[in-house]
Structure formats: C-alpha cells, structure tokens
N, C-alpha and C positions, 0 to 999 in steps of 0.2 A: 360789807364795809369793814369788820372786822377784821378778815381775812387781807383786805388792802390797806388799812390803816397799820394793826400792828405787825403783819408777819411780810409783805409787802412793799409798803413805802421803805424800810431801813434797808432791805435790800436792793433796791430800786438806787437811792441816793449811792449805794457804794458801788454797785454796777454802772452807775454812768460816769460815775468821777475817776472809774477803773481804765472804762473805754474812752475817755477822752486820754488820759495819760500814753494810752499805748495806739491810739490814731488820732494823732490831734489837727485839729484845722476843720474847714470846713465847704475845702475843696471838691469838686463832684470824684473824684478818687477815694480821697476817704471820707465823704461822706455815704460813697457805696460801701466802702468796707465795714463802717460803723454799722450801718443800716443793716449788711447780711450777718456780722457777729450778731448782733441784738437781736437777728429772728433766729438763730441757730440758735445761740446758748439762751436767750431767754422767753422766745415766742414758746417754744413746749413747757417749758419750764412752768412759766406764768400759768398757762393752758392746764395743765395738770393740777397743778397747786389749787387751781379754781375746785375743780370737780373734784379732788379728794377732800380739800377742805368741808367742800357744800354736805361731802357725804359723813363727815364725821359729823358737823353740826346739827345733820336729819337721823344720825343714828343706826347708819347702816350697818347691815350685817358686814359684809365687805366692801370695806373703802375707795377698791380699787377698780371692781364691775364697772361703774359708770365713764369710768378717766378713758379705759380701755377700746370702751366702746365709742365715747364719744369726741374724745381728746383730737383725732387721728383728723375726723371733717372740722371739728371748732379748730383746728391749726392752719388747715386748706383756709379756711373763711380772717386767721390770724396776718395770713401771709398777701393777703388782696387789702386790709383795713392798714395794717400799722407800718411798712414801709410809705405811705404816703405820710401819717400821721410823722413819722419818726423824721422822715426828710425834712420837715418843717420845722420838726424841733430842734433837729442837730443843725439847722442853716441861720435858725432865727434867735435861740433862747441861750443865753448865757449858760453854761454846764452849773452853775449854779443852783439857776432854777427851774434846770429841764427835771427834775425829779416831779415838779408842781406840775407843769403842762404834760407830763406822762399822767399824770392822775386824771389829770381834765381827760384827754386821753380816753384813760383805762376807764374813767364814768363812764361814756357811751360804751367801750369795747363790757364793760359789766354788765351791762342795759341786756345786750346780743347774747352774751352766752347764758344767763337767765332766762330771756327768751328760746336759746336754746335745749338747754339744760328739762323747760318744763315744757317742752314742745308735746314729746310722744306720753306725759304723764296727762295732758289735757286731750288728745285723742283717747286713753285709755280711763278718762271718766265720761268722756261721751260715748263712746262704745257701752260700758258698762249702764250708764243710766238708760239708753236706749235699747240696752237688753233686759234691765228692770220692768222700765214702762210697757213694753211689747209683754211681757209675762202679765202684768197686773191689770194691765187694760186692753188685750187682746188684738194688738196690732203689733205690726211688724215693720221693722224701719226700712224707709227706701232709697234710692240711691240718688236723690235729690233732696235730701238730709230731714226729711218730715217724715210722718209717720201715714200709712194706710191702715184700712181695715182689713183683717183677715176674711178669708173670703169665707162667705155665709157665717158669717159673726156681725153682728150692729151691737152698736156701742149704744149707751143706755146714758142720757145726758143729766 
C-alpha cells in the first residue's frame, strides 16, 4: 500500500493524463492504442517496481533477485488481467478519474502478485517443517502430503 499509495498513484495520475493527450478519444482504434502503450511502458514497469519495492522493505540482500526471476511470468499473468480491466476504464471513466478505478484495479492485481510473490516461500516452509518433523519424530513425508512411519520404527504416543 505504500509502495501504491506514495510512489505509485502520482505517477499513475501523470501517466494517464499523458496518454490521453497524445491518443485521445475512445474509439476501438485508440482505445487499442491506449491499451498496448499502457502494457508496454507501464505493465513491466508497475511489475517490477512491485517486487524490488517488496525486497527493499523485507531487507534483501539483493533487490533485484526476485523482479528477475519473477517479473517475466507476473507480466504473462499482467497481460491476460489488465487490458480487460484497462478497456473498461479507458471506454467508461472520465481521464479524471481513471487514476481512482486503476487503484480499484491495482487492489486485486496486488491481491495476485502477493499471492504470488509468497507462493514458493510457502512451499519452502512446508518442505522445511516436514523435514523437521520426519527428523524428530521418525517419519517421512509422502507424496499425498501426510506423513508415514519409517519402516520398523513405531511411534510412541
């Protein structure tokens, strides 16, 4: 919220009042034009700014690791969510107050990349506590995500 509130929305507001001046209307013409500039110059954009921001605020060693790896599929998944979203805006919303309905917007598209963002970190503590558990209580995890007992080991309740 930080990151879209202060570093975000001011840029948001001049980038659209940009884009209307130089395709204005809201013709199926240029509202494809508007639509492919907005994912060119600002779907990676956005996308990036997300995951380097998250990593300076968690403290990473390098800022840039995560955007690298994970920037390239959150822009695949960028480019299927927000030309729908953006058509609606550029057809319905005053250039006004499309900065507003890009936020409504960008709430769920933030929803998505959080969930993405902490997808393989939530694999990598069930990995890990299931290799805890299997050390301290003598089972081993199986591929229907519960645990067995090792074989000629019983577990002591």
């Amino acid at each position: 919220m930080i990151v879209g509130g202060l570093v975000l929305s001011p840029l948001y507001i001049l980038w659209y009042n940009f884009l209307d001046k130089k395709v204005p209307g809201t013709t199926g013409r240029s509202l494809i034009k508007k639509i492919a500039l907005d994912q060119i110059a600002a779907g990676m954009f956005g996308t990036c700014i997300f995951f380097i921001a998250m990593s300076i605020l968690e403290k990473k060693e390098n800022i840039l690791t995560e955007c690298i790896e994970k920037a390239p599929t959150a822009y695949v998944c960028n480019t299927v969510y927000w030309p729908f979203v953006m058509l609606a805006i550029f057809k319905k919303v005053p250039v006004t107050y499309q900065p507003v309905a890009v936020a409504c917007g960008d709430f769920v598209w933030s929803i998505f990349l959080c969930y993405y963002k902490m997808k393989d970190l939530h694999k990598e503590e069930a990995t890990s506590l299931g290799t805890q558990a299997s050390k301290s209580e003598g089972v081993t995890p199986n591929t229907t995500g519960g645990h067995s007992l090792n074989r000629g080991q019983v577990k002591d309740s």
